[in-house]
N, C-alpha and C positions, 0 to 999 in steps of 0.2 A: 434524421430527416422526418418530414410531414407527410405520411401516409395519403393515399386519396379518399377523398368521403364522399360519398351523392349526396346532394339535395340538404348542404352545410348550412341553409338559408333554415331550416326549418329549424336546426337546433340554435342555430344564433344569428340575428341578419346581418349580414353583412359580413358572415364567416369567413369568405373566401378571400377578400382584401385582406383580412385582418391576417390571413393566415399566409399570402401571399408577403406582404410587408416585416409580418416575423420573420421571415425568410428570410429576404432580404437584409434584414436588420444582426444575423444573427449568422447568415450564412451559411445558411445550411439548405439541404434540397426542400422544395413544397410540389408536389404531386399534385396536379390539376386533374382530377376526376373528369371523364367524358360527358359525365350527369350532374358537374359542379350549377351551381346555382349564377355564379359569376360568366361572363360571357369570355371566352379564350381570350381574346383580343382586349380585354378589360382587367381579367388578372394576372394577364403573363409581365406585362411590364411593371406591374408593382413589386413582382418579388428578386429583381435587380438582379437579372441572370440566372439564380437560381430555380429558374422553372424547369419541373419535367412533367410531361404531357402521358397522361396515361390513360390510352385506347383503347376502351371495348368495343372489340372487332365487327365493322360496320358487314351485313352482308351485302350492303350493295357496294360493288367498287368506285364506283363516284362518290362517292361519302367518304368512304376512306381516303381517299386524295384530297379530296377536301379537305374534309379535317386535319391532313396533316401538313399540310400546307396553311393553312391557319394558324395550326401551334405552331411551325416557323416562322412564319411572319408575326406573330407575337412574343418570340424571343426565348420558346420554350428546345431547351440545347438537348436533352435527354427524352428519347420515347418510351414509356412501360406500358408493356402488352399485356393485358389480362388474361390469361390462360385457364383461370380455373372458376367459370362461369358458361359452362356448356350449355346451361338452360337453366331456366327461374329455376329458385330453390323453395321448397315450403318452410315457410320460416312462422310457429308457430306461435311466437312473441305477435310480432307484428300482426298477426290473425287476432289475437286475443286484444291487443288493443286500437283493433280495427281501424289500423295505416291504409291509409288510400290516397289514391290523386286522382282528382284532385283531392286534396282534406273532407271529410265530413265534417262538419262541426256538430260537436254537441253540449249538453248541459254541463261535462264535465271539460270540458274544453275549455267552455265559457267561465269557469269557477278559477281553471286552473291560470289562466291569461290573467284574471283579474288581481290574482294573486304576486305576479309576477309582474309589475308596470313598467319595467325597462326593456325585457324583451317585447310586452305587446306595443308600447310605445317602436322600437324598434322596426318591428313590423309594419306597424302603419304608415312608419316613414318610406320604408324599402317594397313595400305590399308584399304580397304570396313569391314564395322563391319559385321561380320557372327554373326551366331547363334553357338556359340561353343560349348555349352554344349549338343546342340541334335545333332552333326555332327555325332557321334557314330549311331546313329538311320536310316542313310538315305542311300541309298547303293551310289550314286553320290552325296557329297554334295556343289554342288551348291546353290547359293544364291538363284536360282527357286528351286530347290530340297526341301530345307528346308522351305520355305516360303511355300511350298504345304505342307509341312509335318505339320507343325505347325496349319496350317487350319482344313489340314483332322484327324489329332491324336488328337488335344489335346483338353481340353471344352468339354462340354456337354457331359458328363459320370458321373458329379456329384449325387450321391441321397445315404441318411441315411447311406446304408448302405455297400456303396462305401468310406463315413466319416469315419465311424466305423471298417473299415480295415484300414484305414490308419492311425489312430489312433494307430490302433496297430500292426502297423509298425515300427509306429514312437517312440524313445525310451526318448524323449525328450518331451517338452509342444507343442501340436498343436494348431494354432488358428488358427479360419475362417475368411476370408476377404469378405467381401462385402453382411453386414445385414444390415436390412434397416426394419425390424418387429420384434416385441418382442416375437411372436410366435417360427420364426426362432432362433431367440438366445436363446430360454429356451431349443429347442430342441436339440441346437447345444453344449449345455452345458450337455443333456441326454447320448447326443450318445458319449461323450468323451472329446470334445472339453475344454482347459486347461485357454482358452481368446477368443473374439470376437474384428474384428474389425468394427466397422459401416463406413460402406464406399457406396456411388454411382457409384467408378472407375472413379470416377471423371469427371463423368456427362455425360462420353463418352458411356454407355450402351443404355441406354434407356432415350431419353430426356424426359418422361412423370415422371420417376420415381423421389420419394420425395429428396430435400436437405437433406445429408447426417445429417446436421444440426439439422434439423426439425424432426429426427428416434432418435437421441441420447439421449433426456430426456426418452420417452419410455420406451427405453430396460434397461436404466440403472435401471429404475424404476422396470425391472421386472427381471432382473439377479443379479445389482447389488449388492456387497456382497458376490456372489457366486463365481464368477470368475471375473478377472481384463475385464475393455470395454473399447477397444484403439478406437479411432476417426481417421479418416483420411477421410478429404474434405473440400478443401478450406483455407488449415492450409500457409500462407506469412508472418506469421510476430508474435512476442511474443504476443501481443492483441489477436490473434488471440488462441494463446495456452491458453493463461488464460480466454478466454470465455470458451472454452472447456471442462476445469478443472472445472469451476463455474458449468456447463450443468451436471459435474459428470464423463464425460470420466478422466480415471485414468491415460492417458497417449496417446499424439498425436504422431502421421507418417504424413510427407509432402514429398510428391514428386515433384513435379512442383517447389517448391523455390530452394530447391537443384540445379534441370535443368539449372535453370536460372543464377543462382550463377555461374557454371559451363562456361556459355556460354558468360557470359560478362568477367568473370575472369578468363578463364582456371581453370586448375587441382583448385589453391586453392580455388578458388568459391566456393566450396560447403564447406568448414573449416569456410570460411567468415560468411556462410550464419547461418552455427550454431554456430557461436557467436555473430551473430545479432541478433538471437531469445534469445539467455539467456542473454544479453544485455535489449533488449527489455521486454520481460516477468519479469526482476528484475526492471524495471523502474516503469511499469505496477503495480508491486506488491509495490513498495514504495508508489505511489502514493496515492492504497487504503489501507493502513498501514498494510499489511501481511508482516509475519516476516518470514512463511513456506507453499509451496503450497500446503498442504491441509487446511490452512484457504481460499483460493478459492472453494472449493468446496460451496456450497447451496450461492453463495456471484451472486448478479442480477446481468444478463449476463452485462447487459447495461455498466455493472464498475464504476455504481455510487458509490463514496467511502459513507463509513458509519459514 
């Protein structure tokens, strides 16, 4: 499946249809970011039932209802709650190549756009990616408007039984994103949760914290059976889904290869990239003579065939 991205618009315009419509095209989930550049009601029905809508926790409760009554009404069936986003994180990339919203522009900016004429074309056509689906929320929404809004609303409101309302809210399966202890996923399976995703947010939270990799044997070991354990860290390539499988996760999310797919090939990049992975993952699975991916499960991560 299609991991969530913010602000998809900046690495390619028009990221969020294109990645809604693989979806759809290909059947598989696409994860709508709360910070997607696409406006709810605008990418939910392109990706043809397969949308899931995924919430960073408003702290106002009117917002919350809102928006989820929105992803309903745009046909998004599945909610995933962000759990591992208590507060901004310092992210010292993004410092270094001084990411802001709005954008600054600079001289290297301007070199690198001119370099590149399909996506600045691109751009001009779709103009600066906003945050559309929280423009409702901001009385001026400008791109500073929303970018303050986004810091000061949303995150770090998470706890039990902030879960456990929106659980039952939500009229569909909830799953949590970003467990990393089997403590957290038996709990997260108490208070209502439908699936768990083991995720590190892709390493971008807390550098100290564990490879998403390294949690996955764990929980599966201590939920699984009760409810589905999706993985998502680190997922480039079918090898990479079929270790996952082998570890026990029941089913992978990759964002990053998506991006990427996107950004060297336009819109169809991301179609490309999931049929490289089931390209790959059936190669993968010949080689160790599996006829169906649940003979990957308990099979050593390593892919030594048997």
């Amino acid at each position: 499946g299609i991991a969530p991205v913010g602000l998809t618009g900046l690495i390619w315009p028009g990221a969020d249809i294109a990645l809604a419509e693989t979806a759809a095209r290909c059947r598989i989930p696409y994860v709508a970011s709360t910070v997607n550049t696409a406006d709810v009601a605008v990418a939910g029905p392109r990706a043809g039932g397969m949308g899931w809508f995924q919430l960073y926790p408003p702290r106002d409760d009117g917002v919350r209802r809102d928006l989820l009554d929105r992803a309903q009404e745009a046909n998004f069936g599945v909610l995933v709650v962000t759990a591992d986003v208590p507060a901004r994180a310092r992210r010292e990339r993004q410092t270094r190549e001084r990411v802001s919203m709005p954008p600054r522009i600079t001289p290297r900016h301007v070199s690198q756009a001119a370099l590149r004429p399909a996506w600045t074309l691109g751009l001009l056509r779709n103009g600066l990616p906003r945050f559309h689906t929280l423009e409702r929320y901001v009385d001026r929404a400008t791109l500073r408007e929303l970018a303050g809004f986004v810091g000061a609303s949303l995150g770090g409101t998470l706890s039990w039984d902030y879960l456990a309302e929106t659980c039952d809210m939500w009229p569909g399966p909830v799953v949590v994103k970003g467990i990393l202890h089997p403590d957290d996923a038996a709990r997260c399976v108490d208070t209502g949760a439908d699936a768990v995703v083991v995720s590190n947010h892709g390493g971008r939270q807390l550098d100290a914290a564990p490879a998403a990799i390294e949690a996955l044997g764990p929980i599966v070991e201590r939920i699984g059976g009760r409810v589905p354990v999706l993985f998502d860290g680190g997922i480039r390539s079918g090898l990479d889904i079929a270790r996952a499988l082998a570890l026990g996760a029941d089913f992978t999310l990759s964002a990053r290869a998506f991006m990427y797919g996107l950004c060297a090939l336009g819109a169809r990049g991301a179609g490309f990239v999931a049929s490289m992975f089931e390209q790959q993952l059936t190669s993968v699975m010949h080689q160790l003579g599996c006829e169906h991916l649940s003979e990957l499960r308990d099979r050593d991560p390593r892919m030594a065939p048997t």
